[in-house]
C-alpha positions as semicolon CSV with decimal commas, in nm:
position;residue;x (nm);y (nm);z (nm)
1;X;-1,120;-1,929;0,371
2;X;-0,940;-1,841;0,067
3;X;-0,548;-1,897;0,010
4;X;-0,453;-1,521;-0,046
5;X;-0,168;-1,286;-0,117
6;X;0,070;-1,273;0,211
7;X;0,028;-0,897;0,323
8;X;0,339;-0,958;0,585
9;X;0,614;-1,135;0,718
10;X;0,674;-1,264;1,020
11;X;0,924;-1,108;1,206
12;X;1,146;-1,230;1,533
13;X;0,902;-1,189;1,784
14;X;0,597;-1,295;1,555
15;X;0,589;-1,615;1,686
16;X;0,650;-1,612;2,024
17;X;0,493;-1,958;2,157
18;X;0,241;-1,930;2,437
19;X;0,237;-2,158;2,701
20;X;-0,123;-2,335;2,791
21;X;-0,103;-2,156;3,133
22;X;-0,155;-1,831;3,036
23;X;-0,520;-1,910;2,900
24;X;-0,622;-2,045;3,299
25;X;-0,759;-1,686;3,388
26;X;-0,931;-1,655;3,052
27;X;-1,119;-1,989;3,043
28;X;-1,389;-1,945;3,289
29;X;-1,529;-1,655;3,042
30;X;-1,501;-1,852;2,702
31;X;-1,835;-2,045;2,686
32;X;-1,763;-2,383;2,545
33;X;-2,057;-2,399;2,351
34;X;-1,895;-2,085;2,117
35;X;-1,640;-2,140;1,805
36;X;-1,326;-2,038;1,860
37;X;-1,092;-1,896;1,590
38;X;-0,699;-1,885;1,689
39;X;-0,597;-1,674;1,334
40;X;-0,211;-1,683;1,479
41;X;-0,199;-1,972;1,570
42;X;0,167;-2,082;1,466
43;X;0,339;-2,401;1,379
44;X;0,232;-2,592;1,668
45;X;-0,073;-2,444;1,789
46;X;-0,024;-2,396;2,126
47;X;-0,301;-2,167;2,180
48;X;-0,564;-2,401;1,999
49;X;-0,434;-2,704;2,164
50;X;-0,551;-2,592;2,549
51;X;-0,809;-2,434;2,419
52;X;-0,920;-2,772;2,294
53;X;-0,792;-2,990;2,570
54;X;-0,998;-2,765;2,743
55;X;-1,333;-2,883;2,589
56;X;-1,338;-2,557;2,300
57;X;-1,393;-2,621;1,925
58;X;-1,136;-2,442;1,745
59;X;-1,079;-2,354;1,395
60;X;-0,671;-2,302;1,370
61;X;-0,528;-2,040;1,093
62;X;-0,212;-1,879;1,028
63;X;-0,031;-1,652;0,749
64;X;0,269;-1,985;0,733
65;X;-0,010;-2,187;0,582
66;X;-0,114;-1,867;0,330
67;X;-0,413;-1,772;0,515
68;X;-0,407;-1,423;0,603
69;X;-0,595;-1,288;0,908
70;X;-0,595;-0,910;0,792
71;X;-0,721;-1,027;0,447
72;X;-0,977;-1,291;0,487
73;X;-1,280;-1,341;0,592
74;X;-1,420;-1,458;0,900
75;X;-1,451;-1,814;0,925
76;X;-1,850;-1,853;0,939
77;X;-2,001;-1,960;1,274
78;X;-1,692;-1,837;1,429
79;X;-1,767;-1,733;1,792
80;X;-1,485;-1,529;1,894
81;X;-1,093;-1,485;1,820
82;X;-0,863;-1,583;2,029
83;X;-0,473;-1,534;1,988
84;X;-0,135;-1,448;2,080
85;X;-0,102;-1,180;1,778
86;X;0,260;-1,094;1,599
87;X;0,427;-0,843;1,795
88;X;0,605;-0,615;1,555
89;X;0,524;-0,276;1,491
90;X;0,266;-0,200;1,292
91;X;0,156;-0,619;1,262
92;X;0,012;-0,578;1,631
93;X;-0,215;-0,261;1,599
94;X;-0,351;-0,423;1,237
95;X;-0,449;-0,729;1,391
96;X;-0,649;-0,511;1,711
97;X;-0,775;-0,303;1,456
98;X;-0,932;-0,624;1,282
99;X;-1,056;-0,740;1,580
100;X;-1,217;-0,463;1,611
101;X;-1,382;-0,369;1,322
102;X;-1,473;-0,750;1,274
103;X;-1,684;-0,679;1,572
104;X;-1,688;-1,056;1,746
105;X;-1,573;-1,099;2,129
106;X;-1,188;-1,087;2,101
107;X;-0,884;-1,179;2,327
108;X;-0,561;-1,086;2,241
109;X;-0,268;-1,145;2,460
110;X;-0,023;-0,856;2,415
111;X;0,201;-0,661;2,595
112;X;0,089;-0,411;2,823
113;X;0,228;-0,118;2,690
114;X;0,050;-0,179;2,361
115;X;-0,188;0,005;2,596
116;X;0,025;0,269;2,475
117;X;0,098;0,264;2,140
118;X;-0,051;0,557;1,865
119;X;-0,195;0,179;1,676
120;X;-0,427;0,116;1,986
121;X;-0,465;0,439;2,072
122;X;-0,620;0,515;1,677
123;X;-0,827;0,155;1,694
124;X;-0,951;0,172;2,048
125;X;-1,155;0,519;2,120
126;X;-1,538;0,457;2,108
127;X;-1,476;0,064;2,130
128;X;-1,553;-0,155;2,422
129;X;-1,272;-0,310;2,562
130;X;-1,167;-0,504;2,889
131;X;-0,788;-0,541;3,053
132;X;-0,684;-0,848;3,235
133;X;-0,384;-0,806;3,425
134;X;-0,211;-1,102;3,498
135;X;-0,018;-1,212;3,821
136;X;0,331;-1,344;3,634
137;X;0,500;-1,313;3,357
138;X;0,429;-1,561;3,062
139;X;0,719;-1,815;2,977
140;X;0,670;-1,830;2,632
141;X;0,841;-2,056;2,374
142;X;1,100;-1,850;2,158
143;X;1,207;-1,951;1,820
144;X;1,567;-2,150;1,826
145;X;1,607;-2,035;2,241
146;X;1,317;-2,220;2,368
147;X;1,101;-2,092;2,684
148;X;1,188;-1,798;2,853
149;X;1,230;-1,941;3,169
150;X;1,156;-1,750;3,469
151;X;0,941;-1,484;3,263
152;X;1,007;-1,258;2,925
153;X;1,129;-0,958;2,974
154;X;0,803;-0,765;2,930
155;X;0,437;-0,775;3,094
156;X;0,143;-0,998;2,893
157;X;-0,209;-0,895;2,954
158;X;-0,533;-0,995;2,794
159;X;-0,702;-0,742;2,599
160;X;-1,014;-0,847;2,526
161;X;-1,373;-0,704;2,402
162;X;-1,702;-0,876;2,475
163;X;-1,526;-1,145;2,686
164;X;-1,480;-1,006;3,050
165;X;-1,774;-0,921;3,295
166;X;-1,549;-0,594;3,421
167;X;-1,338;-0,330;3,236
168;X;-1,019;-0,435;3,456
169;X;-0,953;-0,717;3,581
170;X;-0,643;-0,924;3,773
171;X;-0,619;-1,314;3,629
172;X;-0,375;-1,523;3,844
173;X;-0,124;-1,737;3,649
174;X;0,008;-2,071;3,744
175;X;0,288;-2,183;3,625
176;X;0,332;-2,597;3,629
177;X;0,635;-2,694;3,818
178;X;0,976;-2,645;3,629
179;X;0,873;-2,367;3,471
């Protein structure tokens, strides 16, 4: 991977912190055996941390350490991606529209009315894609506030391609207690 040119920056809800929970309904479908590249993954690396605590190998980038997921290359051996992408408009339907073209499994965990959006609705047509819903809303970890306790105030789901055995599918979150 090559240190390149930042092509954005991050805006307030670009790094939203995802709990290890919200990966539970994902894991059964992520062989272990496959390389796992978290391109978003943040200061602290939630995503790649229960990935790996989970018995994945993951290979952890992010634009904060100047390497630039809509600019480089794919890591080689990589597997599939993996990530909690930045949410801001048009950061999110770049980084699906990577995934895509890159043409690995992908899961993304976005918002479910990016479902919606003129991005996903341009990167999506002719592209296989999956849709897990999930039972809760995520808690996630929100620069200088914290977690969201008792949900953020939108719907998560896991869009994925290559990943889930169905086109739509329900995952069921648990939440660990005090959350």
């Amino acid at each position: 991977m090559k240190k390149t040119r930042l092509s954005y920056k991050a805006g307030p809800k670009d790094d939203c912190g995802t709990p290890a929970y919200a990966l539970d309904p994902l894991l059964p479908y992520l062989p272990k055996e496959w390389v796992v590249w978290e391109p978003a993954c943040g200061q602290q690396e939630r995503i790649a941390k229960a990935l790996r605590n989970n018995g994945h190998f993951v290979l952890s980038t992010d634009i904060v350490w100047g390497l630039d997921f809509l600019t480089n290359n794919p890591i080689p051996d990589v597997c599939a991606i993996v990530t909690n992408p930045p949410y801001s408009s048009p950061l999110k339907g770049k980084f699906i529209q990577r995934c895509f073209d890159l043409g690995l499994p992908f899961a993304l965990l976005v918002q479910v009315d990016t479902l919606g959006t003129k991005s996903f609705q341009r990167a999506a047509p002719g592209r296989p894609f999956e849709i897990m819903l999930l039972s809760e809303r995520i808690d996630f970890y929100m620069p200088n506030k914290g977690y969201t306790k008792g949900g953020s105030d939108f719907a998560s789901i896991w869009l994925c391609s290559g990943l889930l055995p169905e086109k739509v599918m329900f995952g069921k979150i648990t939440k660990p207690e005090g959350m």
